[in-house]
C-alpha positions in Angstrom: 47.7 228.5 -45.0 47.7 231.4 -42.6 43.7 231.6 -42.7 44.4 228.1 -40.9 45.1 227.2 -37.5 47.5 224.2 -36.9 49.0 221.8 -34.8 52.2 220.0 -36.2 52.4 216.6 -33.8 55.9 215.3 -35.1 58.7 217.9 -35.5 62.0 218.3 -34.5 64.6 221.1 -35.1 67.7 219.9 -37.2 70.7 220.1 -34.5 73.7 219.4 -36.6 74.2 216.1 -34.0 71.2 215.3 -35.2 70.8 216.4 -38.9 74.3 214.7 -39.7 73.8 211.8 -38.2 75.0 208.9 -40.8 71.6 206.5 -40.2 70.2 209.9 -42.0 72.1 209.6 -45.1 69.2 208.4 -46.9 66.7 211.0 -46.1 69.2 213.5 -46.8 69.7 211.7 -50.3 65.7 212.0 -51.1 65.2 215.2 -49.9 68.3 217.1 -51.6 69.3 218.4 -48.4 73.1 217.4 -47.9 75.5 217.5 -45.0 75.1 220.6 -42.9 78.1 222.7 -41.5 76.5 225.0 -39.6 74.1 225.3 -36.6 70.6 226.2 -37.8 69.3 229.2 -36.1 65.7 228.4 -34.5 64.0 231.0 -36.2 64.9 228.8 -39.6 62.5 226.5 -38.1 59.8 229.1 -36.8 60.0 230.9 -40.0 59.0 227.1 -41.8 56.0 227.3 -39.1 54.9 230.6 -40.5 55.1 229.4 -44.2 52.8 226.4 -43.8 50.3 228.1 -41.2 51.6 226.2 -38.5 50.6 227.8 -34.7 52.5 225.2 -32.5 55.0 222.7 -33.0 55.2 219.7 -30.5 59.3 219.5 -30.8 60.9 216.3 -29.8 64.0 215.4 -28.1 65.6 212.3 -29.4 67.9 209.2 -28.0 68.7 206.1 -29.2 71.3 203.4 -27.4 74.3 205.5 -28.5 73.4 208.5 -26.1 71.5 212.1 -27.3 70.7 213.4 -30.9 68.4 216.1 -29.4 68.7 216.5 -25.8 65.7 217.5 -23.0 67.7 220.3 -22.0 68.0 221.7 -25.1 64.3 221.0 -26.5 63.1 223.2 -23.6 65.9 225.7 -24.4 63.5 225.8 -27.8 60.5 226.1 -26.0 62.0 229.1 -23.4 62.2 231.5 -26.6 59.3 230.8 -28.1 56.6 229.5 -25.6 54.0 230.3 -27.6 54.8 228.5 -30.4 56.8 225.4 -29.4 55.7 222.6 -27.1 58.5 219.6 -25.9 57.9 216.1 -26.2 60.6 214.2 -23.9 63.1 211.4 -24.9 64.0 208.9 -22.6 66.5 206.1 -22.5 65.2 202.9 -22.4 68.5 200.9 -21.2 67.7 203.1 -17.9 64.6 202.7 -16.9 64.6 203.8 -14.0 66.8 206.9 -14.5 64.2 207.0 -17.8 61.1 207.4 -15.5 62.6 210.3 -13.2 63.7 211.9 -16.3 60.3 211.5 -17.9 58.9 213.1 -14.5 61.4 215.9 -14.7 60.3 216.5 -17.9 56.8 217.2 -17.8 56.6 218.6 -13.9 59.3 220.9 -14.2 59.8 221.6 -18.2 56.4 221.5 -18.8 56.2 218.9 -21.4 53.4 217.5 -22.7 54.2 213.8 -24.0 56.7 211.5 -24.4 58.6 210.2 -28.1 60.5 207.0 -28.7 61.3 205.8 -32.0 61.0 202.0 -31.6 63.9 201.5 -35.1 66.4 203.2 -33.0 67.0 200.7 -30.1 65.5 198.0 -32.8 62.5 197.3 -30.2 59.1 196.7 -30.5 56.6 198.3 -28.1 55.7 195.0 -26.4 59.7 194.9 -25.0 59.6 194.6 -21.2 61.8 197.9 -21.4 58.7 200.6 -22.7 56.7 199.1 -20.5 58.0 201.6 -16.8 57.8 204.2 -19.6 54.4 203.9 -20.6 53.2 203.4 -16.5 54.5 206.5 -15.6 52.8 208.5 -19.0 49.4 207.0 -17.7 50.4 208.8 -14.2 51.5 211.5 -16.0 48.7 211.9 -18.0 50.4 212.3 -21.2 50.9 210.2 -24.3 53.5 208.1 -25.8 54.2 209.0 -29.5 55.7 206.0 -31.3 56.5 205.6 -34.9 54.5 203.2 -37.2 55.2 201.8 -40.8 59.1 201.3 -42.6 62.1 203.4 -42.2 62.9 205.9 -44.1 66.6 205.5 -42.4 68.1 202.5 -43.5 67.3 200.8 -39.7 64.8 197.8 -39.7 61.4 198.0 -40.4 59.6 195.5 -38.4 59.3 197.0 -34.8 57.1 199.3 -36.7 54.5 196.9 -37.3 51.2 198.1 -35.6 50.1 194.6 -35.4 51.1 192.9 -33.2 52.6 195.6 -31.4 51.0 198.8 -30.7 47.9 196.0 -30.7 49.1 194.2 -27.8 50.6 197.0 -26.0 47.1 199.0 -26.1 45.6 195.6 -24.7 48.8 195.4 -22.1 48.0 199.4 -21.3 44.2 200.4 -21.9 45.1 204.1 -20.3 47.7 204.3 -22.1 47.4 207.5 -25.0 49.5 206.3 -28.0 50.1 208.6 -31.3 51.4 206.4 -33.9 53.4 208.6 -36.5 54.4 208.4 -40.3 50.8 207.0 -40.5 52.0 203.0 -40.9 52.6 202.6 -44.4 53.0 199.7 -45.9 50.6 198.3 -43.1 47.9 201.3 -43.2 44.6 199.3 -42.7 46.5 197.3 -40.1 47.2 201.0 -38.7 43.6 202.0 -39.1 42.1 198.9 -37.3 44.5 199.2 -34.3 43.2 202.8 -34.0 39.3 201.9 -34.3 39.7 199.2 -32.0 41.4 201.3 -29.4 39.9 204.0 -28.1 43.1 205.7 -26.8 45.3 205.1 -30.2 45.5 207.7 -32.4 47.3 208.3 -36.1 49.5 211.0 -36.8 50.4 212.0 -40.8 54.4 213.0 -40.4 56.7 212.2 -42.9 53.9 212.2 -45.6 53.0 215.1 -47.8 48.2 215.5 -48.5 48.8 214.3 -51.8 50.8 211.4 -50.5 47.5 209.8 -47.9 47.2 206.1 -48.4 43.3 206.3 -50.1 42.1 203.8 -47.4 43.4 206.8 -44.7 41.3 209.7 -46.6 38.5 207.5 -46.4 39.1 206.4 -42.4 39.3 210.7 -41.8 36.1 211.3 -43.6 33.8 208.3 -41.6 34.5 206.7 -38.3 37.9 208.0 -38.0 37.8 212.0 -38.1 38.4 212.3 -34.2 41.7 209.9 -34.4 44.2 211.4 -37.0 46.6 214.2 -36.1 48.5 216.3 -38.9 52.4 216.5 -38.9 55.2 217.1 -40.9 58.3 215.2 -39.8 60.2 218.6 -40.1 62.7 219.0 -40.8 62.6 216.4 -43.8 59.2 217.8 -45.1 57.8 221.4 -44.3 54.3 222.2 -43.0 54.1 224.3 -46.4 54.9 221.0 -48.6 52.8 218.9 -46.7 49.4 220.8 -46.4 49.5 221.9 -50.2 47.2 219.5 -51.2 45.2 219.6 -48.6 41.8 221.2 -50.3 42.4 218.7 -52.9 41.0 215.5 -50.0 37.4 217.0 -50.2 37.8 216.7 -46.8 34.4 218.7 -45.1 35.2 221.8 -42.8 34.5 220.0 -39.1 37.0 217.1 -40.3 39.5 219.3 -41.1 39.4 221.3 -38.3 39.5 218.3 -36.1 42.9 217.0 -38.5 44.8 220.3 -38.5 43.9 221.6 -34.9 41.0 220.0 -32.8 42.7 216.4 -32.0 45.9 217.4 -30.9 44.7 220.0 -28.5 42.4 217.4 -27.2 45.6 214.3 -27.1 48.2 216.7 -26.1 46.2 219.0 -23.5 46.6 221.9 -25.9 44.8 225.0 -25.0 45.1 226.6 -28.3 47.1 226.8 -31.2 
């Protein structure tokens, strides 16, 4: 993959906080990886970059209603060693909102990050919940996007705040400037995930947590027609590795401008990339 340049839009770097955290215990069943006892040194995760062809990473911080799996503070701690390669997408806690908002601020003025993540089957919260909604009004002013998770849980957390209809649907209606990337690409409600998108201009599709060979059919066709400027790659890293996910790839018969676009050419444009 090295002849390739690419943007990974969800990936976060396994903090043991984070790794080991028991709502996890499935994933860590599927993927064989098991219970972690040691810290795992960046360059792990920089070195799983270089194997899939990956240029940048945009890292995420995490929180959920129990406090901090990944912190800001220490997602920008990634990004200070390897600037070139790693770019932070903010957390925020959505009990707070208005200690959320300033954080948010902090975040992008002062870290320098470039979007914002909430994982709606943490807090068990759909999008349209009056609490996203200072969140998202300050992202608009920020001029950054939300990055929100679509589909079922892997983690065994509910399912349904996932749903991209009615939620990311109404919220797009509720917030027309508003840049949302859905992640994990809305499975078992794809086409519901693919009309949201084509209906809204600023609602976008990103592939995490799903290996080439592993694209819903009705999602290869959406790339290849109307949909080739709205679908971001990523990986979900650390539970699948930009090598795994991208071996496939060719296999898509996906032409050479759509494929730029996937691996590279959307999320510069979402994110405010300059280059991979």
């Amino acid at each position: 993959m090295n002849d390739r340049i690419v943007i990974d839009a969800w990936m976060q770097h396994p903090t043991l906080r984070f790794i080991n955290h028991p709502m996890f215990e499935s994933l860590r069943r599927w993927t064989g990886m098991g219970t972690l006892t040691e810290e795992v040194p960046l360059e792990f995760t920089i070195a799983a970059m270089d194997q899939g062809g990956v240029g940048k990473g945009m890292i995420s911080a995490w929180c959920g209603p129990r406090g901090e799996l990944i912190s800001n503070d220490e997602v920008a701690g990634f990004v200070s060693r390897f600037p070139d390669r790693l770019v932070g997408v903010a957390t925020a806690d959505l009990y707070r909102p208005m200690a959320a908002v300033r954080e948010l601020r902090r975040c992008v003025r002062e870290l320098g990050f470039r979007g914002l993540r909430i994982v709606q089957w943490l807090w068990d919260l759909p999008v349209t919940d009056r609490r996203y909604y200072p969140l998202f009004a300050e992202c608009v002013e920020l001029g950054i996007p939300v990055c929100l998770q679509v589909g079922h849980t892997g983690p065994l957390c509910p399912s349904e705040p996932g749903r991209p209809i009615p939620y990311i649907d109404v919220a797009a209606i509720e917030f027309p400037e508003l840049t949302m990337v859905c992640g994990h690409i809305g499975y078992p409600w794809t086409q519901e995930m693919i009309a949201v998108a084509t209906k809204h201009p600023n609602v976008y599709i990103d592939t995490s947590a799903y290996t080439a060979k592993r694209y819903p059919p009705e999602l290869v066709a959406y790339m290849k027609a109307n949909g080739k400027k709205k679908v971001l790659f990523g990986t979900n890293y650390p539970m699948i590795t930009p090598q795994k996910c991208l071996t496939d790839l060719d296999a898509l018969g996906l032409d050479k401008e759509t494929k730029t676009l996937f691996l590279h050419g959307n999320a510069c444009r979402v994110f405010g990339l300059q280059s991979a």
